[in-house]
N, C-alpha and C positions, 0 to 999 in steps of 0.2 A: 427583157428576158422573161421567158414563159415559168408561172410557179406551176409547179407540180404537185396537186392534193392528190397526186396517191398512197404516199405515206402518211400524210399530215394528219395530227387530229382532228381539225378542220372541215378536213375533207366529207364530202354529202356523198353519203350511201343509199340515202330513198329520198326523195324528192316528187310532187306528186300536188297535183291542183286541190285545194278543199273546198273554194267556195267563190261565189263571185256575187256584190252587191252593189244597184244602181241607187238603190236609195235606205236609211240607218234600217227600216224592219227587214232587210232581208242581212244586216251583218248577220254574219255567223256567231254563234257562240265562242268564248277565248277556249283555245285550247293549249299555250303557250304564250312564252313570251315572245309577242310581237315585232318586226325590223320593218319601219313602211320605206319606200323612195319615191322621192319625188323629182321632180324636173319637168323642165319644159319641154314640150313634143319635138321629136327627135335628140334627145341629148344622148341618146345609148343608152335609156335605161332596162328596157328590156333585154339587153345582150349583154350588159352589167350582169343583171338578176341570174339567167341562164350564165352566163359564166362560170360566179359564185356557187350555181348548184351542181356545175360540173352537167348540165344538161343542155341540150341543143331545140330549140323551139317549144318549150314548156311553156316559155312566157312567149305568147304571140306575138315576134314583131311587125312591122310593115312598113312600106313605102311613104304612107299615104301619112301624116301629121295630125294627130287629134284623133285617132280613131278608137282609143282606149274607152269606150263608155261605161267601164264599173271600177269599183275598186276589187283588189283580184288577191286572195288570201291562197299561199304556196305552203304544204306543211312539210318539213325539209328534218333527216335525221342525219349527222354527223360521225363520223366512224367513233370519236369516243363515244358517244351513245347522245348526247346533248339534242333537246328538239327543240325548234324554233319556226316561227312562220314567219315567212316572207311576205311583202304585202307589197305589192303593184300598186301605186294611187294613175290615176290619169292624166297625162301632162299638160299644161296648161302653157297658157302664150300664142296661141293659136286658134285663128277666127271663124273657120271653118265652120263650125257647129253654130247656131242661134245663139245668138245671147240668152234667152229663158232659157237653154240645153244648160251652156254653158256657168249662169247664175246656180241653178238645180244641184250642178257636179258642185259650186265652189262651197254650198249650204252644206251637201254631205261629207265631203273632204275635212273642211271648216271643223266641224261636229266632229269627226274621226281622230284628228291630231289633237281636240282639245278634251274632248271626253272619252275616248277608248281606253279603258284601264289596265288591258292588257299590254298595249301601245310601250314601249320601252327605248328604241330611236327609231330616231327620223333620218335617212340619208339621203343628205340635199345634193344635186348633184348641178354642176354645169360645163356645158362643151370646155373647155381648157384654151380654143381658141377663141374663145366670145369671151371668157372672163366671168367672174363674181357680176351680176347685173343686180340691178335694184326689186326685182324681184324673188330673187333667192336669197337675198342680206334679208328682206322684207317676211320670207317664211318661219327665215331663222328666227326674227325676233317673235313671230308671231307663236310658233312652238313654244316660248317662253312664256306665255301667259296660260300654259296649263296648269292648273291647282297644285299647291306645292303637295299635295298627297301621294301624287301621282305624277310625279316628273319623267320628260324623256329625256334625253341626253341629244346634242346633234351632231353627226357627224358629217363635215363638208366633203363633196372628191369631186376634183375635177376627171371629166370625162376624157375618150381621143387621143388622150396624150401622145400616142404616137403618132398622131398628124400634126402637132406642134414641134418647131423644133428645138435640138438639145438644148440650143444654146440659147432659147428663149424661155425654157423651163421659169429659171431660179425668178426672172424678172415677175414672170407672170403670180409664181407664188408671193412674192415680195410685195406686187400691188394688193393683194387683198385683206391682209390688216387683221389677218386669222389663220388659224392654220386650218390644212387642208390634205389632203391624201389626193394621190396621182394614180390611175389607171388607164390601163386598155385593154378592153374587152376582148376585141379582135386577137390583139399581143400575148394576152394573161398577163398582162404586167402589174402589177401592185394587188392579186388579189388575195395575197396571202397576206399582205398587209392589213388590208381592206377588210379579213377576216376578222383577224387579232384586234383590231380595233373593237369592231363590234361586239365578238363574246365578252371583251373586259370589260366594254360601257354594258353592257346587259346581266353583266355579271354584277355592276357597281349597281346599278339601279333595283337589281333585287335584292340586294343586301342594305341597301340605306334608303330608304323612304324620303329621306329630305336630296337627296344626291342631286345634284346641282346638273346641269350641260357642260361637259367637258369641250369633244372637239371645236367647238365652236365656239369658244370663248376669244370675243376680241378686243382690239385696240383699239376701233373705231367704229365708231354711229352705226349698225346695221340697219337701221331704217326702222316706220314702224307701223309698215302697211298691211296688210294680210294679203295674200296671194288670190287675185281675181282672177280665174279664169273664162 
């Protein structure tokens, strides 16, 4: 079922590109509290992004996998008045680009989720039909090793969900040993969840300095690799 931000406070009334950086001296200065996403090239995450702002091609999608070469900062205002930036990282998982290209992005990304102070969560995302892979338990854990000054919270969503089907849902959530949020971009399905999520964690992290990562708190080992791209 499609959510509807037209009444919601939720809902994004300006939305609008601020900046775009290939390597850290071109990040932008914080202008708010931070949401980065990450995923692997094609998970949906540009049509996630654009969903969530209630806008259609802001965030550049494409065909082509890996084409994302910066990290890409959205500054978004919300009908209750609440301002937050969105933040595109570049999907990883895919060979296309040099490995130097590729090493380059993993250095700046790397550097972003551990030292960005504005940084607030991280939302890891993956297809819903591929599953939790060891490289997204692997980013999870790797968010974790941010200075406890500056904590982000993570929140998991699987992508697609409407190309999975129903009755494969509950199993798919059941393997992965954490919880996690279901969406589809295409659908609108879970984005109002997907909202509420996020201002609470962004709400929890500005009010407690030690605030811990909520969504992603699991049962089992996430690994403890950093995300190579």
């Amino acid at each position: 079922m499609r959510d509807d931000p037209s009444r919601e406070p939720w809902g994004i009334v300006t939305a609008e590109f601020l900046a775009g950086a290939q390597r850290a001296a071109q990040l932008p200065e914080a202008v708010g509290t931070e949401i980065a996403f990450a995923g692997r090239s094609n998970v949906g995450k540009s049509s996630l992004m654009n969903a969530l702002m209630g806008r259609r091609g802001l965030v550049r999608t494409s065909g082509t996998p890996g084409c994302t070469r910066q990290i890409s900062f959205f500054q978004t205002r919300a009908r209750d008045g609440r301002e937050q930036v969105l933040v595109d990282l570049p999907g990883y998982g895919y060979a296309r680009r040099s490995k130097s290209e590729r090493d380059e992005w993993a250095d700046l990304i790397e550097w972003y989720l551990v030292e960005r102070e504005a940084l607030r969560v991280v939302v890891v995302l993956f297809d819903a039909r591929r599953g939790l892979e060891e490289e997204e338990a692997g980013l999870c854990e790797f968010i974790g090793t941010r200075p406890s000054a500056r904590p982000a919270s993570v929140v998991v969503v699987a992508t697609k969900i409407d190309k999975l089907p129903k009755s494969k849902r509950q199993s798919m959530l059941a393997k992965l040993g954490r919880r996690a949020l279901v969406v589809s971009a295409t659908e609108g399905e879970g984005i109002a969840a997907l909202w509420s999520e996020l201002r609470r964690a962004t709400t929890a992290g500005e009010g407690r300095a030690d605030s811990a990562p909520t969504s992603a708190s699991t049962s089992a080992d996430a690994g403890q690799t950093p995300v190579r791209r």
